[in-house]
N, C-alpha and C positions, 0 to 999 in steps of 0.2 A: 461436644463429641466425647472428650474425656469423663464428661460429668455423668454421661449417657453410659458410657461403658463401663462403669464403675461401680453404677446402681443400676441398672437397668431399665429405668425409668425413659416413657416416651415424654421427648419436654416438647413443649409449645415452642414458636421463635419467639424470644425475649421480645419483651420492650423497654428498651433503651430510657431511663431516664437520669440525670444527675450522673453521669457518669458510674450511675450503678444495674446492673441489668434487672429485672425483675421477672423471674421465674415460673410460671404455671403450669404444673401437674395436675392433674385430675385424680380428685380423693385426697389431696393435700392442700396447704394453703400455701400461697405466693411466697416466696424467699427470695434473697437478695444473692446478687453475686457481684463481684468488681469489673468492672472493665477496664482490660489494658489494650494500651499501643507500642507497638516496638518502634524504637530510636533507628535512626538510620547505621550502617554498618560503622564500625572504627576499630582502630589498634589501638593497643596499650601496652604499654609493659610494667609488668607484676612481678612479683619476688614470691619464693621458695616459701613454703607454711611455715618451715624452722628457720627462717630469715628473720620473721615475726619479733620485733622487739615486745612480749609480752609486759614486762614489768614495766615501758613507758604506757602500755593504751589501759595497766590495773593503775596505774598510777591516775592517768585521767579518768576511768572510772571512776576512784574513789573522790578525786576534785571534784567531781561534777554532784556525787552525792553529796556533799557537803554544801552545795548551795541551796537556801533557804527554799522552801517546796512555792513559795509567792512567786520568786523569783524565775526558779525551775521553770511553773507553769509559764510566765511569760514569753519566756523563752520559747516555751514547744508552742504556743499559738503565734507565734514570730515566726518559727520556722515551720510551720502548717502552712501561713497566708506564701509566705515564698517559695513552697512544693506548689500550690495552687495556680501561685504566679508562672510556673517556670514550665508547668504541663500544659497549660492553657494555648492554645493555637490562636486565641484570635489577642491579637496586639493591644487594644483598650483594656478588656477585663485582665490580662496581663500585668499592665499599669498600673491599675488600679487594686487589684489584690497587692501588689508588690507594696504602692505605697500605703495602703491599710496596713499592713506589716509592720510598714518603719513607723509610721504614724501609730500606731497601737504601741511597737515598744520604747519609745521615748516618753510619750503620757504615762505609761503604764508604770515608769521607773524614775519618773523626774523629784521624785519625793526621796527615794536613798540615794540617790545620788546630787542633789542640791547640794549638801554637806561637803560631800568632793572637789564641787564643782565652784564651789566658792573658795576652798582650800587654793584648788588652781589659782581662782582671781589673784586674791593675796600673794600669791608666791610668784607670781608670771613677771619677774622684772624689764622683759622686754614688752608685755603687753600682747599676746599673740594667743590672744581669746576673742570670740567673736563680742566684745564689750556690749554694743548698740545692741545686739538680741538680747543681752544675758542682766543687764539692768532694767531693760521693759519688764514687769512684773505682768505676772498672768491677770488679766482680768477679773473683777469681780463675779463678774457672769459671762461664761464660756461661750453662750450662744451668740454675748454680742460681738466678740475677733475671736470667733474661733481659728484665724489663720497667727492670731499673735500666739494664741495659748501653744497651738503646736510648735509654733516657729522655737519661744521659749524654751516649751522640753525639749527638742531636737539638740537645743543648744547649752543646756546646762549633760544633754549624756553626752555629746561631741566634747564637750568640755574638762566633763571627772574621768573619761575612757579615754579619750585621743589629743590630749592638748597640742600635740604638735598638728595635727592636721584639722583642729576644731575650726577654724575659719574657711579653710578650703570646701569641708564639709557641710558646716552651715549653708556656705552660699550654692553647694551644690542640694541642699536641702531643700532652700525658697526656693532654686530653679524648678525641682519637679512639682513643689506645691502651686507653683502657677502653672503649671501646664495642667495639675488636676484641678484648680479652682476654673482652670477655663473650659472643659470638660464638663464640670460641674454645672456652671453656669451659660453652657450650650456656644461660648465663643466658637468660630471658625478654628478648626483644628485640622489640619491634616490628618489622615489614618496611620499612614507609613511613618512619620516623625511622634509620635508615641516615644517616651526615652524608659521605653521596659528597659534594658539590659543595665544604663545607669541606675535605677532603680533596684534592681537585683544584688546589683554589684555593693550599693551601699548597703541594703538590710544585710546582705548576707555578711559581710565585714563587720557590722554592729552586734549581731547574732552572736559572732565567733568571740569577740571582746568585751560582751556581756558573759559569755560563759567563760572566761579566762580570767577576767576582773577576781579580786580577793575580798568576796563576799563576808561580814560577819554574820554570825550565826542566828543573829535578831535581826537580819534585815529582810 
């Protein structure tokens, strides 16, 4: 209606695909428009525009430029798959975006952070790395564990990002990757026990502590 008032154009009714509508005019070719949903009502409370700590969010600004443009992209396709995750209504594809997320940014990064993540080994005098993941080496060939290869990266970034909670995380790690290997491989699965929100919870935590981590400028 707005788009109609605006130009004047008579539109066709869209057809809905990909969550993008697509548009037909007459004398013109098809275009794309987004389609949104509105969240259910809530409160919040907000702060005065001149409340606004400016010089901490230039300050994270200027951080976030500063990490390597490899790294950067991982990052924004990390937090693409988990905008994906979190608008989705149905609870599998949910899941499964969520964990393509973590699984994409662990693989994606297990190469600059090995270095780290062995630093930790060394220095851990009480041992509170997940060891038994973090000494299985990746595979020759990925296709044949590909559940060790991921298991491993998960475990070398829990390791150089989060050592205090790299154990807890791992194991909450293999927990979703067998609920998507059973998925995968058509086991009996509940609908409703889907563990989207755990899932969520870990990318988006890993997301925030990939982009806080102190990137050098060659990685």
């Amino acid at each position: 209606a707005v788009i109609g008032a605006e130009t004047g154009l008579s539109l066709d009714v869209p057809v809905v695909t990909n969550n993008r509508a697509m548009v037909f005019v007459a004398g013109r070719a098809p275009f794309m428009l987004p389609t949104m949903t509105a969240m259910g009502a809530s409160v919040s409370v907000g702060q005065r525009w001149d409340a606004l700590k400016t010089e901490q969010v230039a300050e994270r600004i200027d951080a976030l430029a500063m990490i390597p443009p490899r790294i950067r992209g991982r990052i924004s396709k990390a937090f693409r798959w988990l905008t994906l995750s979190e608008r989705d209504e149905d609870s599998l594809r949910s899941f499964l975006f969520a964990f393509v997320g973590l699984e994409g940014l662990s693989q994606g990064l297990m190469r600059e952070l090995r270095p780290a993540a062995t630093a930790q080994l060394r220095a851990a005098a009480d041992h509170n790395v997940p060891v038994d993941d973090l000494i299985w080496p990746q595979p020759a060939d990925e296709s044949r564990e590909p559940h060790r290869s991921a298991l491993f990266s998960f475990a070398v970034l829990a390791t150089a990002l989060s050592p205090q909670t790299s154990v807890e995380d791992v194991d909450r790690f293999r927990a979703l990757q067998r609920d998507r290997q059973r998925i995968a491989h058509g086991k009996d699965h509940a609908l409703e026990t889907f563990p989207v929100g755990e899932c969520q919870v870990l990318l988006r935590r890993y997301i925030n502590l990939v982009s806080n981590y102190q990137w050098s400028a060659s990685g």
